[in-house]
C-alpha positions in Angstrom: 0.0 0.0 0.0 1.4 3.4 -0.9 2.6 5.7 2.4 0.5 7.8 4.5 1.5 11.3 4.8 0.7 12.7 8.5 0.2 16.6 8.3 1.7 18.0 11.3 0.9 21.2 13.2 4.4 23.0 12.0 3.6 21.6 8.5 0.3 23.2 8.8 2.6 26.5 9.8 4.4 26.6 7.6 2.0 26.3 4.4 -0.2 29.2 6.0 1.3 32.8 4.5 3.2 34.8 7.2 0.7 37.4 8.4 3.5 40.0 9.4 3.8 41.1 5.7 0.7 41.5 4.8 -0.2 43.1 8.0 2.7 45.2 7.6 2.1 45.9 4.6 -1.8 46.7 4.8 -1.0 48.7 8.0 1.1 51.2 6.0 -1.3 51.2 3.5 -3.9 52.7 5.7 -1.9 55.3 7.7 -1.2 56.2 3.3 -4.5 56.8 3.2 -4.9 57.9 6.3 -3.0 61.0 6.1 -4.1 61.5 2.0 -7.3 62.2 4.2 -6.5 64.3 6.5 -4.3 66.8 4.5 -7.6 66.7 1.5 -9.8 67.7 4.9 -7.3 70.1 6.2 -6.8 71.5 2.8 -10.6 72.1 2.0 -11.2 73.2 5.9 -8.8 75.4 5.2 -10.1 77.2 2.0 -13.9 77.0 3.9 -12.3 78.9 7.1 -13.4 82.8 7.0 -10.4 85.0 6.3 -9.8 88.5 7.0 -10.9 90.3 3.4 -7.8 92.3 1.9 -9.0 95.9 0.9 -6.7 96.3 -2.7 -7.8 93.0 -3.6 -11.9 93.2 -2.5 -11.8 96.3 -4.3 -10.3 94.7 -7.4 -12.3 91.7 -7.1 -15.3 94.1 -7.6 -14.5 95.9 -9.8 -13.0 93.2 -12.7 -16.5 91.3 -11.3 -18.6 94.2 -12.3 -16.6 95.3 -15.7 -17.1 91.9 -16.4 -20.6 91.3 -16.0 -21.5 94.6 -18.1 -19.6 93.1 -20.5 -20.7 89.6 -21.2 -24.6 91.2 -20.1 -24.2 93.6 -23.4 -22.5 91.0 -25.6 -25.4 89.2 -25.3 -27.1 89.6 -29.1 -30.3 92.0 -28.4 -32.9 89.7 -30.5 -35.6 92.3 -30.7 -38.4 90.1 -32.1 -37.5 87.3 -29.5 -37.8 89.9 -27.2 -41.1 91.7 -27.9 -42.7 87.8 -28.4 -41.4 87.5 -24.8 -42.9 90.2 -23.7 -46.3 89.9 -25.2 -46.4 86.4 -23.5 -45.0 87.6 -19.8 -47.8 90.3 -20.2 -50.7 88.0 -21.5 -49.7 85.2 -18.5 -50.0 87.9 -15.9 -53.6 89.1 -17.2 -54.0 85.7 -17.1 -53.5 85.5 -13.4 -55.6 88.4 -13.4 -51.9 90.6 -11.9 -51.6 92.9 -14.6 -51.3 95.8 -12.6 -48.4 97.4 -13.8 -49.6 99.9 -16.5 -52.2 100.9 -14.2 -49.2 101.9 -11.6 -47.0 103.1 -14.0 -49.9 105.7 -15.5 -50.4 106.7 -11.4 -47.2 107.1 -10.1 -46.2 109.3 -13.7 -49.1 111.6 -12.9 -47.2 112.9 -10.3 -44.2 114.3 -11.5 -41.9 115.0 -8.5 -42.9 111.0 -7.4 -41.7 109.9 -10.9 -38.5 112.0 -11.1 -37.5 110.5 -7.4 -38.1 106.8 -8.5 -36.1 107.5 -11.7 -33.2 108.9 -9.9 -33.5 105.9 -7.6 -33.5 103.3 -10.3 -30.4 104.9 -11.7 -28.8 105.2 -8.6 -29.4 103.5 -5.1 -29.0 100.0 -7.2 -25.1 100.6 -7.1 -24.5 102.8 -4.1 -26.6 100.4 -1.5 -24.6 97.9 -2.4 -21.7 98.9 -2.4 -22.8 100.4 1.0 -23.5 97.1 2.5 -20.4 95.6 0.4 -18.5 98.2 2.8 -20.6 97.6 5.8 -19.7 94.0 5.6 -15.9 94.5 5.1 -15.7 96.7 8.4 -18.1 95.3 11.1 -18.4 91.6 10.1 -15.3 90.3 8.3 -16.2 86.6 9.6 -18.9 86.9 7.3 -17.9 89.0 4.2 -16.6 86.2 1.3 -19.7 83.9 2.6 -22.1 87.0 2.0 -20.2 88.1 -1.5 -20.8 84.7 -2.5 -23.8 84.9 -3.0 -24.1 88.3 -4.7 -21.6 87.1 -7.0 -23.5 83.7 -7.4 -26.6 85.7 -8.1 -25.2 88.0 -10.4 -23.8 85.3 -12.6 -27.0 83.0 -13.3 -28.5 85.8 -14.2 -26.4 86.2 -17.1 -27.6 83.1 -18.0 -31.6 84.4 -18.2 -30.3 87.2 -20.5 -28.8 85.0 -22.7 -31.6 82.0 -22.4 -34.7 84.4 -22.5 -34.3 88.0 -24.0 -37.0 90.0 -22.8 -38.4 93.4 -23.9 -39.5 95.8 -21.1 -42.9 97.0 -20.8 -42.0 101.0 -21.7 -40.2 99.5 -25.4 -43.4 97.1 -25.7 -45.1 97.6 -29.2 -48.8 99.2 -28.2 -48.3 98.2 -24.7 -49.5 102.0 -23.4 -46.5 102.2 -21.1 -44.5 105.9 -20.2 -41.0 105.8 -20.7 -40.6 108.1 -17.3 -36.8 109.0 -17.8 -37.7 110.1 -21.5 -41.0 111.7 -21.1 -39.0 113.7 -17.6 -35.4 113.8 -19.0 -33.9 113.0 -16.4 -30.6 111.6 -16.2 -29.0 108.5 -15.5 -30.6 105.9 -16.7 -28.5 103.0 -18.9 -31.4 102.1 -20.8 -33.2 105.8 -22.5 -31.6 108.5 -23.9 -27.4 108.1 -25.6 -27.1 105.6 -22.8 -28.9 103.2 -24.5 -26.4 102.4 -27.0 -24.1 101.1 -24.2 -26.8 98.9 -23.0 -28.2 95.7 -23.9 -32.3 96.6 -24.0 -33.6 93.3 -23.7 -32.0 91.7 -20.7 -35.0 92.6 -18.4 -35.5 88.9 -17.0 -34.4 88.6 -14.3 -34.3 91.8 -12.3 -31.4 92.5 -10.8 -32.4 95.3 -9.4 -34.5 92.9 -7.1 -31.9 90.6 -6.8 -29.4 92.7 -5.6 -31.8 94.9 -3.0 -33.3 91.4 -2.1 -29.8 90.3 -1.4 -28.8 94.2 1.1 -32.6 93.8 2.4 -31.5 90.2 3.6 -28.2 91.0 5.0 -28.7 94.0 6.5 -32.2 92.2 8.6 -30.2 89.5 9.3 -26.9 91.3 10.7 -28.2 94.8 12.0 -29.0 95.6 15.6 -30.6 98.2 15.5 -34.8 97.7 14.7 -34.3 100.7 12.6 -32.0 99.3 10.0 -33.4 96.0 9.9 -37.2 97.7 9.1 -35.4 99.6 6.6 -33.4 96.7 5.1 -36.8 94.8 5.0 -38.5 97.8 3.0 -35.6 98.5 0.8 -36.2 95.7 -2.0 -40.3 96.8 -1.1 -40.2 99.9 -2.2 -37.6 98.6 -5.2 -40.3 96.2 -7.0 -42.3 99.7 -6.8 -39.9 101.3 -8.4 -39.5 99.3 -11.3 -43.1 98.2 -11.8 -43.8 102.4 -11.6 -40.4 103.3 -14.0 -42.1 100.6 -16.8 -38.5 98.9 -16.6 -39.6 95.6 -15.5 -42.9 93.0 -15.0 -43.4 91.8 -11.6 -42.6 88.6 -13.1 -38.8 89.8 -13.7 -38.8 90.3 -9.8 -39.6 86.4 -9.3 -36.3 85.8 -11.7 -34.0 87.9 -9.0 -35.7 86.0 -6.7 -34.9 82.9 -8.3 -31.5 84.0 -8.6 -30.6 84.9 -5.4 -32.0 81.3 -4.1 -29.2 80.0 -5.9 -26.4 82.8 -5.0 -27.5 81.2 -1.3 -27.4 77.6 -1.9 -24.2 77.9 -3.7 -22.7 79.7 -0.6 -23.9 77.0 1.6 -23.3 74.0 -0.2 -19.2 75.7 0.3 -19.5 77.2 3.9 -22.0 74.3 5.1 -24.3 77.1 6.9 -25.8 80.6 5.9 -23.8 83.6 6.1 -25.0 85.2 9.2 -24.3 82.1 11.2 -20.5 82.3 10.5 -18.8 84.1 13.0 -18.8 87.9 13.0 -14.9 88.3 13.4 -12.1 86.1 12.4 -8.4 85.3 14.1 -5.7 86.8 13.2 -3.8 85.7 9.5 -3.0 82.4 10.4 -4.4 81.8 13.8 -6.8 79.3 12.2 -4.4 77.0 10.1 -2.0 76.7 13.2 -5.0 75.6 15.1 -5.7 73.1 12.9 -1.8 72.2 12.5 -2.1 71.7 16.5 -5.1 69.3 16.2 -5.6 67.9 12.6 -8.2 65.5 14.0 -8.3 62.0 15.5 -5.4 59.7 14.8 -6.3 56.4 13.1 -4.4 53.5 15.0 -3.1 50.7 12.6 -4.7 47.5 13.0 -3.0 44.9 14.8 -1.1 42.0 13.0 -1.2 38.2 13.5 2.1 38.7 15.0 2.0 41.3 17.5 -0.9 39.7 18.6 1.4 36.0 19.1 3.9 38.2 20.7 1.2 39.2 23.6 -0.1 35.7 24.0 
């Protein structure tokens, strides 16, 4: 009969693969990945952390941001028929509703003429200098919460480049029989981008959305969410108010161009807290000092992860 072969224990031993390789081996690999871990957190933590905004380059930033947007804004091609089609529709959907109010307004508010010269001046103007009011505001007295905040005006202000170029849209006062008053023609007064020489500089059919809604919307927000005083916060609530007047009574825009700043500046704020993780006012109102927040995190990047324990260190102890 042919021999019996009697496994023994240190054959048994010796066929099983060392564990202290692979352990080794699978040990470094996961401090590797480990620390590829922590330095993408500590990377993107520090990015998210709120800095102290630089003056020169805020300034800059604004600036290039604003040349910019004027730019691509009046490149976009000014398809007049496209435009007045657009508008005939917006208008019909809102009699529709049974909201077609804004000729009726438009015809009041131009009766008066010293009411209708103030809301021109204040379409031409207060849409820049509130801003860049609060802009300033936010840069002095709550620099914790200034890039979170600009976010999302800059956010806003960038979609709706997208409406002008998706969905050209005559005003009411350029409508074809619409019965509307061109206020700053019919008063001459000045300022306006969108009457008069200006309007050669000006694309004339970018009216959806409003941005002059968008951007009071967006200083009526901030300053009711990050004033003390009752005062300012009533007036930051009646700011983009008295705005949507203004533009409904100035035949620049439909209501309905309001509800497309609105639209925009949801999405200015959800692309600020998809990066921050919360809203702008519940960042902190001041930051550390340059640096004070990466050596903090330096100090304490987190929990360490503990390699596992081999087959062999675990013979050793028995």
């Amino acid at each position: 009969m042919g021999e019996s072969h009697v496994t023994t224990q240190q054959d048994r031993t010796a066929a099983t693969p060392s564990p202290v390789a692979d352990g080794g081996t699978e040990s470094g690999s996961t401090r590797a990945v480990s620390g590829s871990r922590l330095r993408t957190r500590f990377s993107l933590t520090a990015l998210r952390a709120p800095r102290r905004p630089r003056l020169w380059f805020e300034i800059l930033l604004i600036a290039v941001s604003y040349w910019l947007y004027s730019l691509v804004r009046n490149a976009v091609p000014e398809q007049k028929e496209a435009a007045l089609r657009n508008a005939d529709w917006i208008w019909s959907v809102e009699h529709s509703l049974g909201l077609a109010f804004e000729e009726s307004v438009n015809h009041a508010v131009n009766s008066v003429t010293w009411l209708i010269v103030s809301m021109n001046y204040y379409y031409a103007t207060l849409h820049f200098v509130v801003t860049i009011g609060v802009l300033i505001w936010l840069f002095r007295r709550h620099p914790g919460r200034y890039a979170a905040t600009r976010l999302v005006l800059f956010a806003t202000t960038a979609v709706a480049l997208l409406g002008y170029y998706l969905y050209p849209l005559a005003p009411p006062r350029l409508m074809s029989g619409g019965g509307f008053f061109d206020t700053v023609m019919l008063h001459q007064t000045w300022g306006s981008m969108a009457s008069g020489n200006f309007k050669h500089m000006s694309n004339q059919y970018a009216a959806m959305p409003s941005m002059h809604i968008g951007w009071s919307l967006w200083c009526g927000l901030t300053i009711f969410a990050l004033a003390s005083a009752p005062w300012a916060r009533i007036l930051g609530l009646l700011y983009p108010m008295a705005t949507l007047v203004v533009i409904v009574a100035t035949a620049n825009h439909f209501w309905l161009d309001a509800v497309g700043g609105v639209v925009c500046l949801s999405f200015g704020l959800a692309v600020s807290y998809a990066w921050y993780g919360t809203l702008p006012h519940r960042l902190p109102k001041q930051v550390a000092a340059r640096g004070g927040r990466l050596r903090a995190l330096r100090r304490n990047p987190g929990p360490r992860v503990r390699p596992r324990a081999t087959a062999s260190s675990a013979t050793e102890k028995a």
